[in-house]
C-alpha positions as CSV (number, residue, x, y, z in Angstrom):
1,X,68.4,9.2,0.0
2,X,64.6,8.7,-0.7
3,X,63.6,10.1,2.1
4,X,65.7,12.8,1.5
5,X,64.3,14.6,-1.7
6,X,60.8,13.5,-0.5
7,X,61.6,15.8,2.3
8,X,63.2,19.0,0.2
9,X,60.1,18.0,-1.9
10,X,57.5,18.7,0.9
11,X,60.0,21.6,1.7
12,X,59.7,23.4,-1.6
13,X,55.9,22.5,-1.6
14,X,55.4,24.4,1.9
15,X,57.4,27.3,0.4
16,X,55.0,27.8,-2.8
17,X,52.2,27.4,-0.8
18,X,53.3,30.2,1.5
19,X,54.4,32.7,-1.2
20,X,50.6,31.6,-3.2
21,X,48.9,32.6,0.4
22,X,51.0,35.5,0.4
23,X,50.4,36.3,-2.8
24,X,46.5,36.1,-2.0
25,X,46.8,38.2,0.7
26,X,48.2,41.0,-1.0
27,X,47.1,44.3,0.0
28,X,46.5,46.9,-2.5
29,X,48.4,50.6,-1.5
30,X,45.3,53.1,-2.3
31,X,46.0,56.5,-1.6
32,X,43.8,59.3,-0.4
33,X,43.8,62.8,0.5
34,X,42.0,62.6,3.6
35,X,41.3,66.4,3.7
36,X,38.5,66.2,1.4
37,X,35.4,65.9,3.0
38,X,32.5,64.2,2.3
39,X,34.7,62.3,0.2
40,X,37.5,61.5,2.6
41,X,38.7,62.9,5.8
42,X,39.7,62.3,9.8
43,X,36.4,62.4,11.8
44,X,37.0,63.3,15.6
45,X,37.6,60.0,16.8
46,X,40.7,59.7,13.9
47,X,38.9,57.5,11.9
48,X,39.3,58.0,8.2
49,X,35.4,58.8,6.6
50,X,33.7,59.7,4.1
51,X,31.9,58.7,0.4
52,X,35.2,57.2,-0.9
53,X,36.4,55.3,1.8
54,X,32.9,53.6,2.3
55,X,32.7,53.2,-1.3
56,X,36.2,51.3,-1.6
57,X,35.3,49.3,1.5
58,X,32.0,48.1,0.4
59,X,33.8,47.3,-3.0
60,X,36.6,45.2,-1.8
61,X,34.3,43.3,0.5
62,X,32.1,42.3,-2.3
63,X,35.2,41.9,-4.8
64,X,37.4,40.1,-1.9
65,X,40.6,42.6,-2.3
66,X,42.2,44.5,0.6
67,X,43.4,47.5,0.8
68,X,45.8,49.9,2.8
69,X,45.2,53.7,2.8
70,X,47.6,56.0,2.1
71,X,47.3,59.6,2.7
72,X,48.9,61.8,0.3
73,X,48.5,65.1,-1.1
74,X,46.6,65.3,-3.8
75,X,49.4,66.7,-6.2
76,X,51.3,64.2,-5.4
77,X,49.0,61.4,-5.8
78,X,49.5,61.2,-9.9
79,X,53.1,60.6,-9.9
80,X,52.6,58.0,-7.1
81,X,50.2,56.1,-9.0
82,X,53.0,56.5,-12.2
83,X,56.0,55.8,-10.4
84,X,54.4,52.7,-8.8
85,X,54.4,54.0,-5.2
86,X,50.6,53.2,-4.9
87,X,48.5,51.1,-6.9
88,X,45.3,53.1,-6.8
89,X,43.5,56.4,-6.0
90,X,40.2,57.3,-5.0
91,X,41.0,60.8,-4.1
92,X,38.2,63.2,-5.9
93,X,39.9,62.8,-9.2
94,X,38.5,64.4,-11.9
95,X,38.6,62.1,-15.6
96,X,40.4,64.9,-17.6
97,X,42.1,64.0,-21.0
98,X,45.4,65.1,-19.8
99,X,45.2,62.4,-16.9
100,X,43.8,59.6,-19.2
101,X,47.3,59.7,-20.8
102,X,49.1,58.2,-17.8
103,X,46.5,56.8,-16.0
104,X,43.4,54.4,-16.5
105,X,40.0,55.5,-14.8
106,X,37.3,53.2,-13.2
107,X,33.8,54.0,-14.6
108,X,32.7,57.4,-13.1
109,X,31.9,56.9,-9.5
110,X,30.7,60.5,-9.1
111,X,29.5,63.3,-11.1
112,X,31.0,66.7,-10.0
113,X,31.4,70.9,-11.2
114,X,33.7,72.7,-10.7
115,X,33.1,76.3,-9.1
116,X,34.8,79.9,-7.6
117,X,34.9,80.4,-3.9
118,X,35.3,84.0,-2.9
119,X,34.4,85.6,0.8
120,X,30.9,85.8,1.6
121,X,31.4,89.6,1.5
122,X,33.5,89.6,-1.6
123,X,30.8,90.1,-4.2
124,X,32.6,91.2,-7.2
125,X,32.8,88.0,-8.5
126,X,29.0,86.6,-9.8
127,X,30.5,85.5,-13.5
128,X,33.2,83.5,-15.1
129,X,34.2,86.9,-16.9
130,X,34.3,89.0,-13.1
131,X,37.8,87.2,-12.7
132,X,39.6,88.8,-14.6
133,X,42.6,90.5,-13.3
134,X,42.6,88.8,-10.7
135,X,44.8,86.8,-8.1
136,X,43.9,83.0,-7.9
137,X,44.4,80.6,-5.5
138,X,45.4,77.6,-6.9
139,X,45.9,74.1,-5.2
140,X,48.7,72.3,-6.9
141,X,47.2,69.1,-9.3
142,X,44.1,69.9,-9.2
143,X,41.4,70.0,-12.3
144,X,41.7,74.4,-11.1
145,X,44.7,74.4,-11.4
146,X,44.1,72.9,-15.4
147,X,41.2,75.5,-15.8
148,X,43.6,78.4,-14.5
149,X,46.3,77.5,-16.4
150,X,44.7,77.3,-19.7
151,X,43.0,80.6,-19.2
152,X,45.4,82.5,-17.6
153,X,46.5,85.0,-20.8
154,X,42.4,85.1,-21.4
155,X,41.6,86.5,-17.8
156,X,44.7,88.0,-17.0
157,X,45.8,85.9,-13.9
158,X,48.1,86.1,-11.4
159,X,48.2,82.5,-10.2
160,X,49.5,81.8,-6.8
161,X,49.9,78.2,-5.9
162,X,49.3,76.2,-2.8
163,X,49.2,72.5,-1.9
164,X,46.9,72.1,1.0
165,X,43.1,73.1,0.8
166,X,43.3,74.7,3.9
167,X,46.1,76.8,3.1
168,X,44.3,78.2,-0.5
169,X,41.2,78.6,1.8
170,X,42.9,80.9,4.7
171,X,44.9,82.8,1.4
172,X,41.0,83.8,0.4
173,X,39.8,84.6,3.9
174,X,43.1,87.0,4.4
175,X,42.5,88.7,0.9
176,X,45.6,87.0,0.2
177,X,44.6,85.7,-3.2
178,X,41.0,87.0,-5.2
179,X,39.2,83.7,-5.1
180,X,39.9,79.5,-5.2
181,X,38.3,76.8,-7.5
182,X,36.9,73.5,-5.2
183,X,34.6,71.0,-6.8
184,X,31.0,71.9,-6.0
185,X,29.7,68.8,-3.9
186,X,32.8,69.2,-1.6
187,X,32.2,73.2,-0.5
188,X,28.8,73.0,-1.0
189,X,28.8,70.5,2.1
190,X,31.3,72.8,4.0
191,X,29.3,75.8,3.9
192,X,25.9,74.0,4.9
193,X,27.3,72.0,7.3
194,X,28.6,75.6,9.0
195,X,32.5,74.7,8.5
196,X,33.0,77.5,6.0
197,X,30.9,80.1,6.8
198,X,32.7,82.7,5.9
199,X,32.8,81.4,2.0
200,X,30.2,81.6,-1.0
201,X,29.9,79.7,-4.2
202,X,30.7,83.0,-6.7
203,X,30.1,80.8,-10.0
204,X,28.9,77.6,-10.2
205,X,29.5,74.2,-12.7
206,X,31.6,77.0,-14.5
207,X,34.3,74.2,-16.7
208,X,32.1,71.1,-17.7
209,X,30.7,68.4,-15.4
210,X,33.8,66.8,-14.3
211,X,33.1,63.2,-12.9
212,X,35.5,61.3,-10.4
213,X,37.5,57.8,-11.4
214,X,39.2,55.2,-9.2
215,X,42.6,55.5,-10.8
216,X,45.6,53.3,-11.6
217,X,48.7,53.5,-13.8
218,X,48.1,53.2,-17.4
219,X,48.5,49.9,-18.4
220,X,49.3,48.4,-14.7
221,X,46.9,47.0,-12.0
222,X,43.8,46.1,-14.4
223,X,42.9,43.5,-12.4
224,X,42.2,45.9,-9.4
225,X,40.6,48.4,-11.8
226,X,38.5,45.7,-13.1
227,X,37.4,44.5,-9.7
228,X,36.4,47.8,-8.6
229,X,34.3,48.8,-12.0
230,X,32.3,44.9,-10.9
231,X,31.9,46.2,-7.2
232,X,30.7,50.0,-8.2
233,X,28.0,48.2,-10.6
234,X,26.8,45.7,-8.0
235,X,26.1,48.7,-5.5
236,X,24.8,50.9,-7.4
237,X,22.2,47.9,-8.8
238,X,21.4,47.2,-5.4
239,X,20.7,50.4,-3.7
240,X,23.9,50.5,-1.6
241,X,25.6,53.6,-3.9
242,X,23.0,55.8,-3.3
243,X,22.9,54.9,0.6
244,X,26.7,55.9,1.0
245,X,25.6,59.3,-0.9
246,X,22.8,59.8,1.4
247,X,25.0,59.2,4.4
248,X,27.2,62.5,3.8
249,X,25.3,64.8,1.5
């Protein structure tokens, strides 16, 4: 009988210590556009690149998390994160007050502007106050979409939605729509890396300095967002932050 409950004893103590190394082994579900570049996107070989992904990777390394991507779109990357689908997003998120009501934000990762893209030979836009009237692109969650939505009694604005970036982007290049709003860094690399040559920067930095926040659900997954805030200051101390930037800008 001894023997007995020694062995359901050794039993129950394998089974702990399988569900602790499972436990341990947990991988975080962070999501990402992946249609964002130099922040996150496919390179030609279908490997997933960019200043975000190298940013996480380097931090979970040094923090000793994992991780699995997943690739959303970015309006739908805010109710994932509240209805608990994913734990995390790095996805160009911009810290607005409306999104630090349901979510928690890392320390600023990246400092952005927002700006108006129009058609290189569209120049009747060169002012915030030249869009009015107008017909807006607008990609669906986006810190645009907030801007647009707030002023559209002010300039008058038709507001047409979309929810891919490259669907907003062919709407302008067809005359579909007047103009779309894209943070700075991210067309400013598309147009000098000849990807959008057919687009200008109309206004620039025209709604605040935005910056960009690892998020997770308000209340829910401190422990990651406190890992990452340790691994962002340990590589930005130690020259590796501004290495990544260098990489794709």
């Amino acid at each position: 009988m001894k023997f007995v409950k020694n062995l359901m004893l050794c039993a129950a103590l394998a089974v702990g210590l399988v569900s602790a190394a499972q436990a341990e082994e947990k991988a975080y579900k962070i999501a990402i556009d992946a249609s964002y570049p130099p922040f996150s996107y496919k390179n030609p070989q279908g490997k997933f690149v960019g200043i975000e992904i190298d940013l996480l990777d380097e931090i979970a390394k040094r923090q000793n998390f994992k991780y699995e991507l997943v690739v959303m779109n970015f309006d739908g990357v805010i109710p994932g994160i509240v209805s608990g689908q994913i734990d995390g997003a790095i996805d160009g998120i911009n810290m607005s007050d409306e999104r630090k009501k349901i979510v928690d934000f890392s320390d600023p990762y990246f400092k952005s502007g927002l700006c108006i893209v129009t058609r290189k030979d569209d120049l009747r836009i060169n002012k915030i106050e030249d869009i009015k009237d107008t017909k807006p692109g607008i990609k669906k969650g986006t810190y645009g979409m907030e801007f647009a939505e707030k002023n559209k009694d002010k300039y008058n604005l038709k507001l047409q939605y979309f929810t891919m970036t490259s669907d907003v982007v062919q709407a302008v290049k067809s005359k579909a729509v007047d103009f779309y709003m894209e943070d700075f860094p991210v067309i400013s690399y598309a147009i000098k890396a000849g990807l959008e040559n057919d687009l200008r920067i109309a206004v620039e930095d025209m709604y605040g300095s935005p910056t960009y926040g690892f998020a997770v659900k308000k209340g829910k997954n401190q422990e990651l967002l406190k890992k990452f805030n340790e691994g962002l200051k340990e590589v930005k101390a130690d020259g590796t932050y501004e290495k990544i930037l260098n990489k794709y800008i």
